[in-house]
N, C-alpha and C positions, 0 to 999 in steps of 0.2 A: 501604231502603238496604242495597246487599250488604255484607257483612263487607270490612271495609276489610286490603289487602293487604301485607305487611309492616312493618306497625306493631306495635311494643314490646304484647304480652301482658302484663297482671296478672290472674292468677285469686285472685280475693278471697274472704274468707268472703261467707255468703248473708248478703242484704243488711239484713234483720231484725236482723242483731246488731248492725250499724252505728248505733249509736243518732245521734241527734240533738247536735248539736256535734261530733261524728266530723269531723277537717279533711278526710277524701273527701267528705261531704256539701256541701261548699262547692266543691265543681272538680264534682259534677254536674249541676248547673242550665247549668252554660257550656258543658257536651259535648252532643253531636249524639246522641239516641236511637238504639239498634240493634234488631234485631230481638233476641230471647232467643232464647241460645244452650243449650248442655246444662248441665242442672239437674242437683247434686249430685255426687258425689267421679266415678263412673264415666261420667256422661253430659260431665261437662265434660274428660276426658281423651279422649271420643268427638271430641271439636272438633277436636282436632289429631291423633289417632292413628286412621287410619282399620279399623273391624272392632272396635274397643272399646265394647264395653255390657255388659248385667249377666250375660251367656254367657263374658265374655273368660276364656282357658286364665291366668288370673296367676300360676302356682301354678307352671307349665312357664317362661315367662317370666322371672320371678327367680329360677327357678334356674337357669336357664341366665347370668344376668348374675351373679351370685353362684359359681358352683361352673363353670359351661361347659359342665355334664354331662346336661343335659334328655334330650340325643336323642333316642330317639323312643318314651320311658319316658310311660307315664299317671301325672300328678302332681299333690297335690293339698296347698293350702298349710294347716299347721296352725298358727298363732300360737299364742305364749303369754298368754294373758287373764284378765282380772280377772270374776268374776259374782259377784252378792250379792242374796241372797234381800229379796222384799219382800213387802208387803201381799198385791200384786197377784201374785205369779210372783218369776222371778229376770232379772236385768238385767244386761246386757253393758255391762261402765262404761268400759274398757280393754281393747285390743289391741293385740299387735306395738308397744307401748312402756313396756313392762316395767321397763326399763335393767337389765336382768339382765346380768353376763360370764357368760364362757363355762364357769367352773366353775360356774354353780350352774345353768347352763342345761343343763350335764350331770348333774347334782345330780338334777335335776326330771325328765330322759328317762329316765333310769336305769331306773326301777320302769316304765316306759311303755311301753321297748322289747319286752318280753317280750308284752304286750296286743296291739300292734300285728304282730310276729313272727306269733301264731297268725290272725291274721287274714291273713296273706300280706305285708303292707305292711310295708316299710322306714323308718324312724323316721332324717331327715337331718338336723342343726342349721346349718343354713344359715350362720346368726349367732345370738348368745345372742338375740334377738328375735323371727328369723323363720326358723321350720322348716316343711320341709317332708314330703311323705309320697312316696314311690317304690312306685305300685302294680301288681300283675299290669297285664297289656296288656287281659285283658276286661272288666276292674272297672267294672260299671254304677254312673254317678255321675249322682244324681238333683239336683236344684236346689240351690244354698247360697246364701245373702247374702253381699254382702260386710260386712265390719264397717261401713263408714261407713251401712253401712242397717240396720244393726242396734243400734249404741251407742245406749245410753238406755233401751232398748226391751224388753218383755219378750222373754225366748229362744224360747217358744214359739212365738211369731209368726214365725220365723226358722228354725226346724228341719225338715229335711228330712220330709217327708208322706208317709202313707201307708205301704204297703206294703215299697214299696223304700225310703224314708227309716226303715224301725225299725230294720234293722240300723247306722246310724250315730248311730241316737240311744241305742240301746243303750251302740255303742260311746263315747260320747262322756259317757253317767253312769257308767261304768268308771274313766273318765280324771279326771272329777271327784273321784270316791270318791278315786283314786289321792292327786294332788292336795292335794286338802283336808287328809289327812292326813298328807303330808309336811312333815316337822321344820325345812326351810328357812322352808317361809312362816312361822310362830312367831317365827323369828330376823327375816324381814322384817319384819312387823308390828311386833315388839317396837321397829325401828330406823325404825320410820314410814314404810314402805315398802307399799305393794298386796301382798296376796296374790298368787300366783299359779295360780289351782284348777280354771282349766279350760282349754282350746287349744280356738280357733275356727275350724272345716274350712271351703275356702271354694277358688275359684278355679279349681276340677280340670279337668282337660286334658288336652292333648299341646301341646307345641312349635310353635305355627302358623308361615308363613312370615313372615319382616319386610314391613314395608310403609313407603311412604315417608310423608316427614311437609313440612307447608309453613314448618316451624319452621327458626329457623337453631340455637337450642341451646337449652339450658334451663338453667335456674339451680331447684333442686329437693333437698325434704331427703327426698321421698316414694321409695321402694324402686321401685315400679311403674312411675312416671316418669321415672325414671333410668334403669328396663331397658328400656320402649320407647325409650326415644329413644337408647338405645345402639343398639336393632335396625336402628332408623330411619336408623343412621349419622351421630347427632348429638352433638353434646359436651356436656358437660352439668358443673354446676359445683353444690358445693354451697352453701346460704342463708348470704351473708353480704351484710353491708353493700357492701361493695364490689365483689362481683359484680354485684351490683343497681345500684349507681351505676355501674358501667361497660359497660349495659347498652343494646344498640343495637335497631332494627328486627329484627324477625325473633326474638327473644327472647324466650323466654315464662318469667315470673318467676312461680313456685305459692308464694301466699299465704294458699292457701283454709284449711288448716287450722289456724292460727293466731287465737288470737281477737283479735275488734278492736280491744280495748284495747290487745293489744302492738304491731301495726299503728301505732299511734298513739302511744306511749311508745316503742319501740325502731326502728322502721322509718321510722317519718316523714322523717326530716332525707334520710335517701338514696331516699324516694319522690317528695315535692316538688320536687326539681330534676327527677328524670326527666319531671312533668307540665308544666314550662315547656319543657322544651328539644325534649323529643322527641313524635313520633302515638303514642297511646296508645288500647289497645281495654283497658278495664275489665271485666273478666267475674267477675262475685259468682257464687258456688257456687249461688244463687237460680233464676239462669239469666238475671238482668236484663243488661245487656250498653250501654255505653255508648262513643262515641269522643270521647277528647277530644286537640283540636291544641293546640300550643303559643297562636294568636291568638287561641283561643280563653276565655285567662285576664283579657280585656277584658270580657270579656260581662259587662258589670256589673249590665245592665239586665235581662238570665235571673235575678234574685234569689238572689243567693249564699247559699248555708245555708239555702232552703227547704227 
């Protein structure tokens, strides 16, 4: 069965976390199987934004929908993020949601800027969250993760290889040393807040051209999804109850990174009307992909809640 045509998008978390009593589990026995569509944070933005995978320039991208100023600068996106040593290595627990303002996000570049200066590269604050780097036009940029491939995970498995990857991993225990010892995170921790002690380089680019999308808008609290679908020439709203309840064909509502338990405590009441009323393509971060119609909430005999 092809992907059915402007029907109402929800991109869900993958579908493992959906445990069993989850009220989505009860509406997909009554929907039509799909084929699986793109697995995981970058493969499922590949669905609707065409040239997105794990190469996409995101770094050029939101700055351009953040500042306007990309042009045709090499750019390379540095959050602000949480690591913490374990057993095994050190683990990426948080990024780019910090909730840091913007004074201590200057607080934190302060000692930074001078690091990155001798390296050639310009140190941007985008937003107290999501900074970027402005580098020479020949700056060879070898592979980075994104963070949704990386959370959890040790660092190691994540950092640039080789040769051309030691000059950024150099740079990047610089930034920690930096970091770590700065007198703000003391104050956060003290206030039950994450550190902040390291920045995760990722995204690096130029500026590609916009490309079109088969979306009519998006409803999105993600930074990356809001800049494509600006490119894309689409409006885009952000996560609330009532964008979602007033939510038609052609509308892709990002649910993915949310866990399912608030799914199911804060969002429920304004997602079950949309599954009676309106065609719905269900897409879990998994990649499973299901459609379900409105007549389709008869099916009583498909075993609801298996």
């Amino acid at each position: 069965m092809s992907k059915p045509e402007r029907s109402l998008q929800l991109w869900l978390p993958a579908l493992a976390h959906v445990e069993p009593g989850h009220p989505l589990r009860e509406w997909l026995p009554r929907a039509d199987r799909l084929p699986d569509g793109g697995v995981g944070y970058l493969g499922g933005l590949g669905e609707h934004f065409p040239g997105v995978d794990t190469g996409v320039p995101a770094a050029a991208i939101t700055r351009e929908f953040l500042a306007g100023d990309a042009g045709d600068d090499t750019w390379l996106s540095a959050d602000p993020a949480w690591v913490q040593p374990d057993m095994n290595g050190v683990r990426l627990l948080a990024c780019g949601r910090m909730n840091l303002d913007m004074d201590e996000a200057q607080a934190l570049a302060e000692p930074l800027r001078p690091v990155f200066g001798e390296a050639g590269m310009q140190l941007e604050l985008s937003t107290p969250d999501h900074w970027h780097l402005r580098l020479p036009a020949d700056t060879p940029l070898p592979g980075f993760a994104a963070p949704e491939q990386a959370l959890g995970e040790d660092l190691a498995q994540h950092l640039p290889q080789g040769p051309e990857g030691r000059r950024w991993r150099v740079l990047l225990n610089d930034i920690q040393v930096l970091l770590h010892q700065h007198p703000l995170n003391a104050r956060r921790q003290a206030r039950g807040q994450s550190p902040v002690n390291s920045l995760w380089l990722w995204g690096g680019g130029r500026l590609p051209p916009s490309s079109a999308s088969e979306l009519a808008d998006v409803v999105s609290d993600d930074l990356l999804l809001r800049a494509l679908a600006a490119r894309a020439g689409l409006a885009w709203q952000a996560r609330t109850p009532d964008a979602i309840a007033a939510a038609a064909a052609g509308r892709l509502i990002d649910l993915q990174d949310l866990p399912a338990g608030e799914l199911a405590s804060r969002w429920w009441p304004a997602l079950q009307p949309l599954l009676e009323r309106r065609a719905v393509v269900l897409h879990f971060a998994s990649g499973e992909r299901w459609w379900h119609k409105p007549r389709h909430r008869w099916r009583f005999w498909r075993g609801a809640g298996r």
